[in-house]
NULORO-248717 format. One line per 10 residues: their letters; for each residue x, y, z of C-alpha. Coordinates in Angstrom, 2 decimals. Example, Ala and Ser with C-alpha at 12.3 -4.5 7.8 and 13.67 -1.06 7.14 Angstrom:
<tivexs>
AS	12.30:-4.50:7.80; 13.67:-1.06:7.14 .
</tivexs>
This chain:
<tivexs>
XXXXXXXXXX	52.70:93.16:145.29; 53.95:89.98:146.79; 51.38:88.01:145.03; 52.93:89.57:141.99; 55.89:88.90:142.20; 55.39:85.11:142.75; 53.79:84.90:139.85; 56.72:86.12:137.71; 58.68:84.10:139.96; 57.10:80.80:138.62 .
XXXXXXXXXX	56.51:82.24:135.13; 60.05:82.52:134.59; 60.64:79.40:136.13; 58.60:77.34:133.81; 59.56:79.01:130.91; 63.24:77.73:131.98; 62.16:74.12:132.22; 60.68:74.13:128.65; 63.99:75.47:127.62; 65.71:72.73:129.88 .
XXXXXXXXXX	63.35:69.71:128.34; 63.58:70.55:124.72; 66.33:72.96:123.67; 65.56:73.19:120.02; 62.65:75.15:120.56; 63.09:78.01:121.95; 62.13:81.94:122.20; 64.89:82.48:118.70; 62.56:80.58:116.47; 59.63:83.24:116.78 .
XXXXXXXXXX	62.30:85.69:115.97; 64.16:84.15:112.92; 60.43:83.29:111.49; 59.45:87.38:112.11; 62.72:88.17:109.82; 62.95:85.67:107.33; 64.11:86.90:104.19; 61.39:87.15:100.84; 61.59:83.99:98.89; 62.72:84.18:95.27 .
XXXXXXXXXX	60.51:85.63:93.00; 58.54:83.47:90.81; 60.02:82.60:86.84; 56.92:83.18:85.70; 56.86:86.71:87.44; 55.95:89.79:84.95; 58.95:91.86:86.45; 61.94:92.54:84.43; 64.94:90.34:85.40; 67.11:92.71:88.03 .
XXXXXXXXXX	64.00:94.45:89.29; 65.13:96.29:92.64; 64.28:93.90:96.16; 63.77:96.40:99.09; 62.54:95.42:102.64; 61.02:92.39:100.76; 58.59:94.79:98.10; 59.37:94.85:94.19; 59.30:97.80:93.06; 58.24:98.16:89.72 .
XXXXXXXXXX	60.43:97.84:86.30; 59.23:101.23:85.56; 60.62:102.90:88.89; 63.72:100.94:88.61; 64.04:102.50:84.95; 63.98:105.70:86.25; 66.04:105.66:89.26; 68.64:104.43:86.78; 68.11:106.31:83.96; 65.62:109.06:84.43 .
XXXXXXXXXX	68.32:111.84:83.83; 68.87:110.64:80.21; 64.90:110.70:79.88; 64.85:114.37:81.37; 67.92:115.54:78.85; 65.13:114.33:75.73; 62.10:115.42:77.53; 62.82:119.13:78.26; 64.28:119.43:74.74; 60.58:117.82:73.37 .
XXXXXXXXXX	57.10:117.56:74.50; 56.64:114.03:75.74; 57.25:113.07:79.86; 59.91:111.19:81.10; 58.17:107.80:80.84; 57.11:107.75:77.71; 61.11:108.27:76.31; 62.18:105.29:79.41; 59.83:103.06:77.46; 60.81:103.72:73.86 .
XXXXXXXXXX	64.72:103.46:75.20; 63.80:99.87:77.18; 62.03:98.72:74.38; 64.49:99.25:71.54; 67.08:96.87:70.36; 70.59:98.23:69.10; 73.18:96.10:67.36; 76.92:96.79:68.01; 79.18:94.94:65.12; 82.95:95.21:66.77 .
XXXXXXXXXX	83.68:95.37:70.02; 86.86:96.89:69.95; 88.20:100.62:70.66; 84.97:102.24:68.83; 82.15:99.57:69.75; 83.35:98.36:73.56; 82.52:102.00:74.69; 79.86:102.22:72.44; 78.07:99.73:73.78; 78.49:101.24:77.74 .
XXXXXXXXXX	77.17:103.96:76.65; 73.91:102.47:75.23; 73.21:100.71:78.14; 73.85:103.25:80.87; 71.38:105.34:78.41; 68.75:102.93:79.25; 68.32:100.74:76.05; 66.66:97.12:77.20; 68.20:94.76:74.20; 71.80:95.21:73.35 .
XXXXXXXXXX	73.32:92.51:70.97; 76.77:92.36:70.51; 78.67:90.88:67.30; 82.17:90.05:67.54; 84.71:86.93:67.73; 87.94:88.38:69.13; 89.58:88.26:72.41; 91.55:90.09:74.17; 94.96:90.67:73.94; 97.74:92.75:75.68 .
XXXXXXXXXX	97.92:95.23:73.05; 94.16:96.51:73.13; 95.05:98.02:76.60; 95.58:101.28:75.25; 91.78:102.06:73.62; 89.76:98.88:74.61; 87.15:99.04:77.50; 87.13:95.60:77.94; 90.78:95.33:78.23; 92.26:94.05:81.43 .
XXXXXXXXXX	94.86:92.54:82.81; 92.47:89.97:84.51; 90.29:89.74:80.76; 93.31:88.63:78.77; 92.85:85.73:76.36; 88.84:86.19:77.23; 86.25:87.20:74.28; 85.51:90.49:73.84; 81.51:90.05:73.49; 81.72:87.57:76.79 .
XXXXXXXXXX	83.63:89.95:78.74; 81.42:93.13:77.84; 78.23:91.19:78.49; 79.38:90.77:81.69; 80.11:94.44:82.31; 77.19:95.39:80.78; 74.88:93.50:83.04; 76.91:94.95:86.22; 75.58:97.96:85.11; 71.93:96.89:84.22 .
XXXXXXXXXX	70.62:93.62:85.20; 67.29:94.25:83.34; 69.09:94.70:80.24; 68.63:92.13:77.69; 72.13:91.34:76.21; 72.54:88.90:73.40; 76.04:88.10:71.98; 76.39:86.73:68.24; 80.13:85.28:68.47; 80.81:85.70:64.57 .
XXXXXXXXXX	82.80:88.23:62.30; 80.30:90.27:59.60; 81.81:88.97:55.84; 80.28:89.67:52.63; 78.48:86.56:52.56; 77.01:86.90:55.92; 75.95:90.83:56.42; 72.44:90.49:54.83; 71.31:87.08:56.28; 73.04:88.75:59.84 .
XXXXXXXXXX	70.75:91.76:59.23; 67.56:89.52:58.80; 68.42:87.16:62.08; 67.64:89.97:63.95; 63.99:90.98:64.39; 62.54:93.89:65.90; 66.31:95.18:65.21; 65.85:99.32:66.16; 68.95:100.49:64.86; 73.15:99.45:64.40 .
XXXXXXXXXX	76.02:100.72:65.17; 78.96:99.69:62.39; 82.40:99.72:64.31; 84.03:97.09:61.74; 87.84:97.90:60.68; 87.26:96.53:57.40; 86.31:98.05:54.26; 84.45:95.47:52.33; 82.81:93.95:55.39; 81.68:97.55:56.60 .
XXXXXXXXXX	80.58:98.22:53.23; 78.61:95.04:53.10; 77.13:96.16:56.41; 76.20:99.61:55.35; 74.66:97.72:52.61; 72.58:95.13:54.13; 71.06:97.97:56.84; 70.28:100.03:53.87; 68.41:96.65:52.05; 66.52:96.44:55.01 .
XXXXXXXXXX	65.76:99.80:56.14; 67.57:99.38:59.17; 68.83:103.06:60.63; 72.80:102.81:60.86; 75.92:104.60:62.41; 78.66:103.54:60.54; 82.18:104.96:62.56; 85.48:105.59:60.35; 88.73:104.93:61.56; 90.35:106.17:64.36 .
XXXXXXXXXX	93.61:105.47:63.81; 96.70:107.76:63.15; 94.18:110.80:65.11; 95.29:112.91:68.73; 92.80:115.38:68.53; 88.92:114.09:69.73; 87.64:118.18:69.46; 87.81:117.07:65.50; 85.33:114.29:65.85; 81.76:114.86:63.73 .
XXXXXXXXXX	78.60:112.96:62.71; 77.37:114.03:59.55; 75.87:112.11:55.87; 78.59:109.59:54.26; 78.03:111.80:51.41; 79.87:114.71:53.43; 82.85:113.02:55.13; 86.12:114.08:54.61; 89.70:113.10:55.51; 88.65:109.48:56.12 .
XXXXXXXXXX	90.31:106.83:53.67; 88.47:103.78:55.46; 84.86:105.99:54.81; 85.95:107.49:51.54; 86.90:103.82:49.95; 83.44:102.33:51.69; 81.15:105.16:49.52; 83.13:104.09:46.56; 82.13:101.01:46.52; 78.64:101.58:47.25 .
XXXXXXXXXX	78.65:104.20:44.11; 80.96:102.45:42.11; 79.32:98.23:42.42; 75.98:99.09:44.15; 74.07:102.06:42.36; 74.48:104.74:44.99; 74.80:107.93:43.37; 78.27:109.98:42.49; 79.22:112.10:45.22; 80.46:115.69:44.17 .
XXXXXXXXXX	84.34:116.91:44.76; 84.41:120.01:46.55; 83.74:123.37:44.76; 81.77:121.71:41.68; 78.91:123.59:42.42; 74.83:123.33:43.26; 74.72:121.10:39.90; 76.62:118.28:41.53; 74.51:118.54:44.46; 73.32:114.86:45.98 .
XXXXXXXXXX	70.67:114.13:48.32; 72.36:113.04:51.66; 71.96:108.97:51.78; 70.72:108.97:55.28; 73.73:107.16:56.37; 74.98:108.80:59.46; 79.07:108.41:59.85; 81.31:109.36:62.71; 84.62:110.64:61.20; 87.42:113.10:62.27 .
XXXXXXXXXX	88.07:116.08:59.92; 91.74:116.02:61.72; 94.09:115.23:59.12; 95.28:111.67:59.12; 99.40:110.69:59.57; 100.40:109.07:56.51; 101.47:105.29:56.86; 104.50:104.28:55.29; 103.55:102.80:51.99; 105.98:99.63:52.55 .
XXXXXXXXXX	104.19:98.72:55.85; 100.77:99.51:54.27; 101.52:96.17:51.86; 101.08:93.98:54.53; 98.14:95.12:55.96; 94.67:92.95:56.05; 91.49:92.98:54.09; 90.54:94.10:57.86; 92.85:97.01:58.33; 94.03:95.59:61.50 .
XXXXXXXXXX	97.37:96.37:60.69; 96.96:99.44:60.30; 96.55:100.36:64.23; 99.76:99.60:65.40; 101.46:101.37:61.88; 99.63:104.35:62.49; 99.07:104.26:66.72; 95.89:104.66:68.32; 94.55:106.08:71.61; 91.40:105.73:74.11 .
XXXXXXXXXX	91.09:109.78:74.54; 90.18:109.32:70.46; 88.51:106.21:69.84; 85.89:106.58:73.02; 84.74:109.50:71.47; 84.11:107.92:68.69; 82.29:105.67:70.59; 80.36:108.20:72.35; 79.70:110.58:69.35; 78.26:107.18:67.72 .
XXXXXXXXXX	75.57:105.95:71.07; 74.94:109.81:71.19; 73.30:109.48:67.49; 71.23:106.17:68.40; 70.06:107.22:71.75; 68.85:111.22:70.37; 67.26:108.81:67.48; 65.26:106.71:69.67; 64.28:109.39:72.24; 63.38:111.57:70.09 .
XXXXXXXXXX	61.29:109.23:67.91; 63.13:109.89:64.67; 64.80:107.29:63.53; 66.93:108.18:60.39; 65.90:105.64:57.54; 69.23:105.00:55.23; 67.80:105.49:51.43; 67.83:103.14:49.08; 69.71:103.38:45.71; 70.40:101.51:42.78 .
XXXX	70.30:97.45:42.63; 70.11:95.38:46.00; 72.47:93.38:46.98; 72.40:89.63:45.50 .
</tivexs>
């Protein structure tokens, strides 16, 4: 035992003298090398960008898909007859546009990406003011003066690293819908939340030219009650002036065909256009025809005439993501028909 003990004696000894003689090299260096942190994963790495890092192991996009979204994929897979995965894939895989970020599109767009779609691209080139407080996502008191698109990107990718989010800072004008429409490649489906008449007619349009599946939302303006809010065929809304004038001018300068009044009968029946529109069958409040003068092309306007609020325009919102993400999941994407002349 005494021999023992002498030799732990001098063992501890000597390990103090190395410590004494050079004091950068001690016992903590083993330690800090046993725990050093993974180093940064390779740019030429196959995983998707925001792939989870636990106890130094990737885990794969797939997993990370599901742990985000899997109870969207479950919703779609116990109403059809495909798994879980095989709905995560189509959703990370398709690309949505949103055109207006405002009251309709900002929560439009959340809602697609907590839904699990991989490419959002978002078209808009306002910023924020004060006044979009009231029905605006994006709207902050810290966001003020910022761009909408900027400011939702960064949201967006708070919520989903992986997903791919590409911002187009431009308005949609007759002159630029179609060639916007056919920038965009491998485009899955759009979401219309434009103000304006003739640009969300030229919209509507240019989907329709190129088969692109659209939601097209009417306005939300002058409304209180969200329980009123419905998707149905452009050829069915009702009590929407901003839809009503829209499927005029596709009948009326495009070749879409007449749309019957109510009560004319099976005769005047039309095939639905395939053009899926979120409108309120609440009655609208009137707007005083003297301030209705100096409204825009844009209907702009027209939201602080008539009033506006979030508990309204986020369902529209909603109602309109809803529609893309049952389209994609479900693997039936609604094709607009085509009628009459293209657009030159």
């Amino acid at each position: 035992m005494m021999l023992v003990a002498l030799l732990h004696y001098y063992l501890f000894a000597a390990v103090i003298m190395v410590i004494a003689v050079n004091p950068t090299h001690h016992v903590m260096a083993v330690s800090s090398a046993a725990f050093a942190l993974p180093p940064p994963s390779s740019a030429a790495s196959n995983e998707i960008p925001g792939a989870i890092i636990d106890g130094g192991k990737n885990i794969e996009w797939m997993d990370d898909w599901m742990l985000r979204f899997g109870g969207v994929a479950r919703l779609y897979a116990n109403k059809g007859n495909e798994s879980p995965n095989d709905i995560l894939h189509r959703l990370h895989h398709s690309t949505v546009a949103i055109v207006g970020l405002g009251g309709v599109g900002s929560w439009a767009a959340e809602a697609l990406c907590r839904s699990g779609v991989g490419n959002l691209i978002l078209i808009d080139l306002d910023d924020i003011c004060i006044s979009n407080t009231n029905r605006q996502l994006h709207a902050l008191t810290s966001t003020v003066g910022q761009m909408k698109i900027d400011e939702m990107k960064r949201r967006l990718l708070d919520i989903n690293p992986g997903c791919n989010v590409t911002l187009i800072h431009d308005f949609v004008t007759v002159d630029t819908a179609d060639e916007l429409i056919t920038s965009l490649p491998g485009l899955t489906a759009c979401i219309d939340a434009i103000d304006g008449m003739i640009e969300k007619t030229a919209l509507i349009l240019a989907c329709v030219n190129h088969s692109i599946p659209i939601v097209t939302c009417g306005g939300a303006a002058g409304r209180m009650d969200p329980t009123q809010i419905v998707i149905d065929d452009l050829t069915k809304v009702s009590e929407d002036r901003l839809l009503f004038h829209c499927r005029k001018r596709l009948r009326q300068n495009h070749g879409f065909p007449k749309v019957p009044l109510p009560g004319q009968g099976k005769k005047a029946r039309v095939r639905k256009w395939r053009i899926n529109s979120v409108y309120s069958t609440e009655v609208q409040q009137k707007m005083d025809n003297t301030k209705a003068d100096t409204a825009t092309s844009s209907f702009r306007a027209c939201d602080g005439f008539l009033g506006t609020g979030v508990f309204v325009t986020g369902c529209y919102g909603f109602v309109a993501a809803t529609k893309i993400i049952e389209m994609i999941a479900m693997d039936s994407l609604i094709v607009p028909k085509k009628h009459g002349r293209k657009q030159e």
